[in-house]
N, C-alpha and C positions, 0 to 999 in steps of 0.2 A: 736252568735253561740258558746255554752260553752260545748255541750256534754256532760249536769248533769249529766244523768243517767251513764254514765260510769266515774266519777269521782273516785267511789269508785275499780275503776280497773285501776291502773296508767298508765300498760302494752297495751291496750284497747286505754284510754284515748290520750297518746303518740301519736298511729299510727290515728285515727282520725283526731286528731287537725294539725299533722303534711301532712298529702295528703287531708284536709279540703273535707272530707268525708261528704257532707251537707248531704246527703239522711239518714245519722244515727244520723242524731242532734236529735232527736224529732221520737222514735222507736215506734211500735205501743205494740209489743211487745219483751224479749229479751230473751237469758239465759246465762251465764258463767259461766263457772269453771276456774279458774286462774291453770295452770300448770307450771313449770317450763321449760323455754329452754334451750337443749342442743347439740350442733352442733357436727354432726355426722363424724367419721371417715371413708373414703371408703363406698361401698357399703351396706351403713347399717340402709336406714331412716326407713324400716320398725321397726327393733330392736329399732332403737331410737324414734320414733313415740310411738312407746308399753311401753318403757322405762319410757315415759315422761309424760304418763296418769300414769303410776304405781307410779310417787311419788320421787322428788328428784334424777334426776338421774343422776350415776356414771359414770366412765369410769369399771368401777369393775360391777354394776349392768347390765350395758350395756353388756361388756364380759361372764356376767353369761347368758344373754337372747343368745347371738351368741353361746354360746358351748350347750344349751338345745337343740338350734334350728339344731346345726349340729346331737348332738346325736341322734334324734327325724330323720334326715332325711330329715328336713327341707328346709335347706341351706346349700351351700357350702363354703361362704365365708363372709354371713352377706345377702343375697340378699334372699327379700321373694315374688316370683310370683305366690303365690296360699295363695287367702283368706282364704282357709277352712285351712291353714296351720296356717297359722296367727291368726285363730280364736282357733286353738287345742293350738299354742304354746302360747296364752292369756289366756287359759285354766286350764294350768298348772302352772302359775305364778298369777293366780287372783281368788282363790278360790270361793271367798266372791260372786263374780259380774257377775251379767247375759251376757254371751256370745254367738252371734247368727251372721253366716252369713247372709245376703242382698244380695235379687239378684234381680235385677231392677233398674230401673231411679232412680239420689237421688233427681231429682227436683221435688217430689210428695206431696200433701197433707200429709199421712202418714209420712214421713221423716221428714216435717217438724214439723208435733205436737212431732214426736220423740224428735226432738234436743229441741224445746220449755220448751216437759218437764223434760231435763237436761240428756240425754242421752248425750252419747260422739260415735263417730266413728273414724275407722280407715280407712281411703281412698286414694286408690291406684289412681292418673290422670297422665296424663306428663306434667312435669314443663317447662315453658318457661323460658328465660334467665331472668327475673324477682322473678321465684319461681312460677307465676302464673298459671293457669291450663292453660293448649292448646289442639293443635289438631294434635299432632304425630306419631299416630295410636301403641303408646306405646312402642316408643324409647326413650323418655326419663322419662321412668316409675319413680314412686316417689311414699312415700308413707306419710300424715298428718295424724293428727289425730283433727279431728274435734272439738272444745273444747267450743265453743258458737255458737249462732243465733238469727239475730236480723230481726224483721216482719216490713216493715216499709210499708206506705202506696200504694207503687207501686212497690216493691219489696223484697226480702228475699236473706240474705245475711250470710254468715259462718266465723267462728273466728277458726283460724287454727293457728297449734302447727307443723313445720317440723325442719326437721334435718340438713337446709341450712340456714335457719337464725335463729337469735335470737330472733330479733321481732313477734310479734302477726301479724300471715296474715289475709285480709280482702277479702274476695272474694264473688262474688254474685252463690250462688245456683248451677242457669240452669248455668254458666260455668264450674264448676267443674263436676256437672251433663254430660255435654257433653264429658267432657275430659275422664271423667270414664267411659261411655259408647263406646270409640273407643280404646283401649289399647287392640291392637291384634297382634301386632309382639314386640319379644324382642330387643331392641338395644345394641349395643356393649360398652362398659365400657371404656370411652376414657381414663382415666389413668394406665387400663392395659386391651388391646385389646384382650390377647390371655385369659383372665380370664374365667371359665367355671360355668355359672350358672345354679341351678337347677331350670328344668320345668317342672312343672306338667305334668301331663299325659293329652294331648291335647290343650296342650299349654296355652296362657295365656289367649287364646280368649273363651277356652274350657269350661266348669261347673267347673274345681277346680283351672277357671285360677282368674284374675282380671277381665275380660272387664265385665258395671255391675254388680259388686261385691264390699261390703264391709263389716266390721265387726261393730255390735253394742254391746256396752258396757255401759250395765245398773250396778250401783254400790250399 
């Protein structure tokens, strides 16, 4: 079990060989974009999710996405609970590149020829103590950005970029599917409880919240 095919992605290769990941020895199909990880300060994996599809990123490029995002109305303090916010303030920082909210299940036929054919997403789940997606009903909202997909013959599986590790995450589909689909109450910021986040107009379960919602980003 050598996991050729991602040979030529060390980042990839690393977290496979290392949690002997057999279901991605032998893919039936894949995609990746290699991005850069950078780990986020406070409240701010959306900005660094966005950050980190944009290209080398700073603590300076970072702070330039957090004060658009304030000017804009966005956020208050780095925290983004409204995709269509997320998709306006990708908007303004990626001229070049197709941006479009999702509203629906991401474990779908559609989604998946998306990412096959090298699109990237930005996906709001709640992280378990892991980083993994769970089922929190969107207390401990997070935000990745989706950056491969691999088809293998009994399942479909996501290579993910966030702002709590360094590593390439691995996660199957319908989990993150699921985690995305229940994100409907905000949770409290245990590093500073009295912190004041901005919420959409109908919360996050709303049309301009998170719950099924994400952004795609065709480059």
């Amino acid at each position: 079990m050598n996991f050729s095919w991602a040979e030529n992605y060390p980042e990839v290769h690393k977290v496979c060989t290392l949690f002997t990941l057999t279901e991605l020895n032998d893919p039936v199909k894949y995609s990746y974009k290699a991005l850069e990880g950078f780990t986020q300060d406070g409240p701010q994996c959306g900005l660094v999710a966005l950050g980190m599809y944009m290209g080398s990123p700073t603590k300076e490029s970072i702070q330039l996405l957090l004060e658009t995002a304030q000017r804009q109305g966005y956020t208050n303090n780095g925290e983004i609970f409204s995709a269509h916010d997320m998709a306006e303030l990708a908007k303004i920082h990626l001229k070049s590149t197709d941006i479009q909210v999702y509203s629906g299940l991401l474990n779908t036929k559609e989604i998946k020829e998306i990412l096959l054919q090298g699109a990237n997403l930005l996906v709001p789940y709640d992280t378990d103590k892991d980083n993994s997606p769970c089922l929190l009903k969107g207390h401990k909202a997070h935000w990745a950005i989706i950056c491969g997909a691999v088809e293998t013959d009994t399942n479909f599986f996501v290579l993910a970029r966030h702002g709590k590790a360094r590593n390439i995450a691995i996660w199957k589909l319908s989990d993150l599917s699921a985690s995305n689909a229940q994100l409907n109450e905000v949770g409290t910021y245990q590093k500073q409880p009295d912190i004041t986040f901005m919420i959409p107009e109908g919360g996050i379960a709303g049309p301009l919240g998170l719950n099924c919602k994400s952004v795609i980003l065709r480059s």
